[in-house]
Residue, then its C-alpha position, 0 to 999 in steps of 0.5 A: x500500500x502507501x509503504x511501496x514506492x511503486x503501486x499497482x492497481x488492485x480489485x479488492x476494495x481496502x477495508x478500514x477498522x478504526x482503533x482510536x483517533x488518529x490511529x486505524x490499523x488496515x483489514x484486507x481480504x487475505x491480507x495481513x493487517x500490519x500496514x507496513x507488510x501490506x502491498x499496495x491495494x487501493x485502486x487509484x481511480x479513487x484520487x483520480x475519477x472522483x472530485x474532492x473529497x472522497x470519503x478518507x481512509x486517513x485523518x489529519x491528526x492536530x491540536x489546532x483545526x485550522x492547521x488541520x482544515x488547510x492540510x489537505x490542499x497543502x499536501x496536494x500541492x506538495x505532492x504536485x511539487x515533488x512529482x515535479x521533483x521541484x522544491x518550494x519556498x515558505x513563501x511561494x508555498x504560503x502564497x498558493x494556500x493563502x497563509x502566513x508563511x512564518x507563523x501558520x504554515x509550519x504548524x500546517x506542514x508539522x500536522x501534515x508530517x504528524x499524520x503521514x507518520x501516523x498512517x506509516x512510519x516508512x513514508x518520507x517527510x514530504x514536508x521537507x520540500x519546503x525550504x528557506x529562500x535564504x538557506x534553501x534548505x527546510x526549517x532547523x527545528x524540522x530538520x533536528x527533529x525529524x531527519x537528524x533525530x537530535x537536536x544537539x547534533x544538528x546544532x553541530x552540523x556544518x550547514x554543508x553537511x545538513x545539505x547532504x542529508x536532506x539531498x538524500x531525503x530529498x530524493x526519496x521524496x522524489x522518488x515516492x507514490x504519492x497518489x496513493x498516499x493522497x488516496x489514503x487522505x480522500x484527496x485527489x492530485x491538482x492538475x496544471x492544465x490551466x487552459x483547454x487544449x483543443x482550443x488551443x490546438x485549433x489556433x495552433x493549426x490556424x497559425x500554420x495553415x495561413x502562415x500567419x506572419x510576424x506583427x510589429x509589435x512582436x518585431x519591435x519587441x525583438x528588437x528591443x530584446x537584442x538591442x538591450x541585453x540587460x533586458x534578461x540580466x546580461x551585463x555585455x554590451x553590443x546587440x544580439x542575432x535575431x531569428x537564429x535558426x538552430x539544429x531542429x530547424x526551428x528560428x529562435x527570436x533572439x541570441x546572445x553568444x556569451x564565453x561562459x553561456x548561451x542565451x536565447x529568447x522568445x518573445x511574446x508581444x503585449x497583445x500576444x493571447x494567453x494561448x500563445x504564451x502558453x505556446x511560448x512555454x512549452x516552446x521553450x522547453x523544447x529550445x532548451x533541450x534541444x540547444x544543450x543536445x546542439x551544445x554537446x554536437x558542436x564542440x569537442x572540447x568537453x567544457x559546455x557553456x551554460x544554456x539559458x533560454x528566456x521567455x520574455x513578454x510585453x505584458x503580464x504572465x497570467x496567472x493561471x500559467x504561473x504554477x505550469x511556468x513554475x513546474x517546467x522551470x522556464x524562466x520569464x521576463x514579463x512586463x517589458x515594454x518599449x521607451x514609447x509605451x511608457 
């Protein structure tokens, strides 16, 4: 069940005999009912097929309700962040739920992590996904007492050394089901499809059968973009290529070829829709694996230049395609503007 890193669907259903709050021991047909022998059983359609929130197999377990009544929507961010294999900040992560980063959050992550230990000790500290923005690595006190296990020692550890411990819990949370971990709370997973596909696969197929050519305001903005470097955080003088056509065939809108990077840039007008820019993200992922498979043919010397590869806009990133942005790690400029639209 939650105790296996990979699951597999089965038929029977999972029975649960409550003992006392907070703590259920789990009955299976011919199973045994130790939770942590137990192979996976829960049929993953339950997280999946049905809307929130379907009846729970597991509580959140708390002195404070609402901590509790937030822990759910908390969990389901967190489990979309490490299927990304990403991490968050207290801040980003206190933004999404709407709650004080710094005095609510981690008392909503200690019931989170409380009530995942209670369903199954095995299960890693998902929590730990949420870092200091300074330090980036998760809160002292969480560390000392869950992953180091002794407070003195963790006072002790160089900052460096508490780095490598959490890498390595990391990865374990990377590598989790969480799905069905989600299912045992009555909770399905958060989807990022911020915007219909079909729509948006009709504009695309417009766009090549009437070969839709470039509008000025994209051109102006190119320009712009080549002409100031400093647009995307370069320090060098001098103007960048435009429509550099790389090894895919594709034409990229603008390029900076520094010593120690490559920088390329697409560029969505001030009047570009939200499909477009939508087009723009996932165009960028594409230019960037491609450019770094392009980086590795072109040069024998065995040092590679870093790729950078940056969507800049003329208007706002909207925000039902900042979580997707956020979880393909594509870099973006918004609200850059000519000196005339000032």
């Amino acid at each position: 069940m939650v105790a296996n890193k990979k699951h597999k669907k089965h038929k029977d259903s999972l029975v649960v005999d409550g003992t006392q709050p907070g703590q259920q021991s789990y009955a299976h047909p011919g199973k045994p009912t130790n939770l942590k022998g137990m192979p996976d059983v829960i049929d993953m359609k339950m997280a999946d097929e049905r809307a929130n929130p379907v009846k729970p197999l597991a509580q959140f377990i708390g002195k404070t309700e609402s901590f509790k009544a937030k822990a759910g929507v908390t969990l389901q961010w967190l489990v979309k962040y490490a299927e990304a294999r990403q991490t968050v900040t207290y801040g980003e992560l206190g933004k999404r739920i709407g709650v004080n980063p710094h005095t609510v959050l981690p008392g909503i992550l200690g019931v989170i992590g409380g009530s995942i230990k209670t369903l199954c000790s095995d299960i890693p500290m998902i929590q730990f996904l949420v870092i200091n923005q300074k330090t980036q690595l998760p809160g002292e006190l969480g560390m000392a007492d869950f992953l180091i296990q002794d407070r003195k020692l963790c006072e002790r550890l160089a900052l460096e050394d508490k780095r490598k411990l959490w890498k390595v819990a990391r990865e374990d949370i990377f590598d989790w089901d969480w799905r069905t971990v989600l299912a045992e709370f009555g909770l399905a997973p958060l989807l990022i499809c911020a915007m219909p596909i079909s729509p948006i696969l009709e504009e695309l197929d417009d766009l090549y059968l009437y070969n839709v050519g470039e509008g000025e305001d994209h051109r102006r903005l190119k320009e712009y973009v080549a002409n100031n470097p400093a647009l995307v955080d370069l320090d060098q003088t001098g103007r960048g290529n435009t429509e550099y056509t790389i090894l895919s065939g594709d034409r990229l809108d603008v390029f900076f070829d520094l010593p120690d990077q490559l920088v390329w840039v697409e560029v969505k007008a001030k009047h570009s829709p939200d499909w477009d820019i939508l087009r723009g993200i996932f165009q960028c992922v594409k230019y960037k694996a491609v450019l770094e498979a392009q980086r590795c043919y072109v040069n024998n010397s065995g040092t590679y230049p870093k790729v950078r590869v940056v969507l800049v806009l003329g208007k706002e990133l909207p925000d039902h395609l900042e979580l997707l942005r956020r979880m393909l790690d594509v870099e973006v400029k918004p609200n850059v503007t000519l000196p005339d639209e000032h």
